[in-house]
N, C-alpha and C positions, 0 to 999 in steps of 0.2 A: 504494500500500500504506500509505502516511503517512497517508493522509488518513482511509481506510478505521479507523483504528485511533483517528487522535481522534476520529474520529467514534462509533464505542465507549466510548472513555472519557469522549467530553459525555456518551452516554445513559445509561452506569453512575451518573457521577454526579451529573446529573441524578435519576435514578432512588431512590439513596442519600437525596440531600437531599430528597424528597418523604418516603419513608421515616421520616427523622430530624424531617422536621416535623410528620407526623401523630402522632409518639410524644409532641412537645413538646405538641401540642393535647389527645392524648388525658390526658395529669400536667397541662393547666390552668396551662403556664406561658405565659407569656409570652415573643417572645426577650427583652426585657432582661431577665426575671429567669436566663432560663438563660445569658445572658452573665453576670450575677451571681456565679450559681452556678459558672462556671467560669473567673471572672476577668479575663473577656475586655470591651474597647469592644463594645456591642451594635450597631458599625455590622458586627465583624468577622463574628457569627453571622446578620446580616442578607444578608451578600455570599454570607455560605457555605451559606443557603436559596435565594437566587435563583441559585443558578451563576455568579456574575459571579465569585467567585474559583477563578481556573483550577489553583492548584497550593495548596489548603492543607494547611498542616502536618499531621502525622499526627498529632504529639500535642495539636492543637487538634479535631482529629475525634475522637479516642480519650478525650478528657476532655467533649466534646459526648454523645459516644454511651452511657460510663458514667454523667453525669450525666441522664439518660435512663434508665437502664438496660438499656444494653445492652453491647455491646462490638464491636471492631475484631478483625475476622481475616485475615491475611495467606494467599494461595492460593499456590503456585507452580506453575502447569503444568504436566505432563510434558515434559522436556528433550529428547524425540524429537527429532532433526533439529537441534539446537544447537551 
């Protein structure tokens, strides 16, 4: 069941980060300008495109995603059977 579920959350985000880099290709930035623009080392937004970073911060996605124009929303499942 453990596995089953990382295995969902590589493809989420996985999937997210493709997502968040066609939005950066379609605005013409570059990642070091949008590490710029969110104050970040542009090795961090470089790990956080290829999924080599397994647990990034929320508020490093959340400042990627607005700077982008977009945003972060939190889901919570239905608590059936919890």
């Amino acid at each position: 069941m453990a596995r089953l579920h990382e295995r969902r959350l590589h493809e989420r985000r996985t999937q997210e980060s493709a997502e968040y880099d066609a939005a950066r290709v379609r605005l013409g930035m570059s990642k070091a300008d949008l590490a710029r623009e969110i104050g970040k080392n542009p090795q961090v937004v470089r790990r956080l495109f290829s999924a080599e970073t397994r647990n990034p911060e929320l508020k490093t996605v959340a400042a990627i995603a607005s700077a982008l124009g977009g945003r972060v929303r939190v889901d919570f499942p239905d608590a059936v059977g919890h």
